[in-house]
N, C-alpha and C positions, 0 to 999 in steps of 0.2 A: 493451589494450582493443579491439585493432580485430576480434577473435575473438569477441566479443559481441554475441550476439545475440537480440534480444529480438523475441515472438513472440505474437500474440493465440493466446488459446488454439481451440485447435479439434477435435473430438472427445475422447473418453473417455479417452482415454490424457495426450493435452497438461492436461484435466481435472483427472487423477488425480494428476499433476507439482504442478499450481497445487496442488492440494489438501494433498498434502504439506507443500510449504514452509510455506501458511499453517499448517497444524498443530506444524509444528516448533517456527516464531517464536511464535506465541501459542497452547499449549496448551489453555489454561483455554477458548478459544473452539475447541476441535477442532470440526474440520467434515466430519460425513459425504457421501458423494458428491451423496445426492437434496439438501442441503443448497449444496452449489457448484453441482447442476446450477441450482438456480431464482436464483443469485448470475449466473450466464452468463448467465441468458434478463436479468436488466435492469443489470447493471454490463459495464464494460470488461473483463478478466482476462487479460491476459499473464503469460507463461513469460519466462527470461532466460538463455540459457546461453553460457557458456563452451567453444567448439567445440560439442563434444557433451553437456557435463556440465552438469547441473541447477543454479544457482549462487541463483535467486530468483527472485520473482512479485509482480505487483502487483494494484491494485484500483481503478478510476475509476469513482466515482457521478458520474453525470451533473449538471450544474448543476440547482438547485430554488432556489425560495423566490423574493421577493423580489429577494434579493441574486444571484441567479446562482450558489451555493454550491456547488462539486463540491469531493467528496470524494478525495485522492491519496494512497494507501498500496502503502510499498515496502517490500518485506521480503527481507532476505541471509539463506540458511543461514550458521551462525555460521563455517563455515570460508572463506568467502568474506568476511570484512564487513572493513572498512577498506583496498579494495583499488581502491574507486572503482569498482564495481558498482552501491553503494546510486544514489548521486547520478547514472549512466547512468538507469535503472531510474526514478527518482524524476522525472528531466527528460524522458523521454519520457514518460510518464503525466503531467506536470503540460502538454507541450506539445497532447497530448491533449485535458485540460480546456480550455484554451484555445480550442483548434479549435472544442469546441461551444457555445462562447460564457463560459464558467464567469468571471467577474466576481470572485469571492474562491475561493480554496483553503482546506481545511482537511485534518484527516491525524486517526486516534487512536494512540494507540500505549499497550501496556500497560506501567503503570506501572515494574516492576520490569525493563524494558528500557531499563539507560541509554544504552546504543549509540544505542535509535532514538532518545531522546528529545534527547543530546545531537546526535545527524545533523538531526533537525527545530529545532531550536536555531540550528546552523549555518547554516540557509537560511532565517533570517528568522522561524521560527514561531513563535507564544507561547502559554501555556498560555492556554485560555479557561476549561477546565472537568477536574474530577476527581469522579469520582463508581464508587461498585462497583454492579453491576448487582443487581435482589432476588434475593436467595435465592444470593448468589454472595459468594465474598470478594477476588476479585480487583479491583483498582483500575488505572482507565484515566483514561488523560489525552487529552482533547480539543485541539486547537494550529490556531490559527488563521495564515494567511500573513499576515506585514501590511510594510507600505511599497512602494513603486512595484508589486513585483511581487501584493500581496497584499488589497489594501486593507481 
């Protein structure tokens, strides 16, 4: 693990990396580039590699609402995942939210990924909500943080 290295994204190219991964892990929401550029101008978006090799990416919406809510999603290309990337990846993005004040954490994760779903499982999170978006058939699950670290 000490070879990893995680990396706010910056220019077109780091861009194009993030863009990938998210496209791999959840297809049904592929994202085109003008689509990740307006995701850069108001979220967090880190790269995560391994020496030099692309391994995952994540996502931090800033705290809103009432509650302080920021949103932490971490995603491993499938050859990397149970090697303790996720949980690197997922603890700096969540130490992140923290810094900007974020009061609760939440994550989505689609449904037919049980990898993510059991990895946010592991670290305290519980389903809040399942719901498929109009006009789509894919189903996503919402997971809330909860206890000391979550509330």
């Amino acid at each position: 693990m000490d070879d990893l290295r995680i990396r706010a994204v910056d220019g077109d190219g780091m861009l194009e990396q993030w863009r990938y991964v998210h496209n791999v892990v959840v297809p049904p929401a592929a994202m085109s580039l003008a689509g990740a550029r307006t995701r850069v101008g108001r979220y967090r978006l880190v790269n995560a590699y391994l020496g030099e090799e692309l391994v995952g990416c994540s996502t931090v919406r800033p705290p809103a609402g009432d509650e302080a809510v920021s949103t932490v999603i971490a995603r491993v290309l499938p050859a990397f995942r149970c090697r303790g990337f996720g949980a690197a990846i997922y603890e700096d993005g969540l130490a992140y939210a923290r810094g900007l004040g974020a009061r609760a954490v939440e994550t989505c994760v689609l449904a037919v990924n049980e990898d993510g779903l059991r990895f946010a499982g592991r670290r305290g999170f519980v389903e809040v909500d399942r719901y498929v978006l109009d006009g789509e058939t894919d189903e996503w699950v919402d997971l809330r943080l909860t206890g000391s670290d979550g509330q």
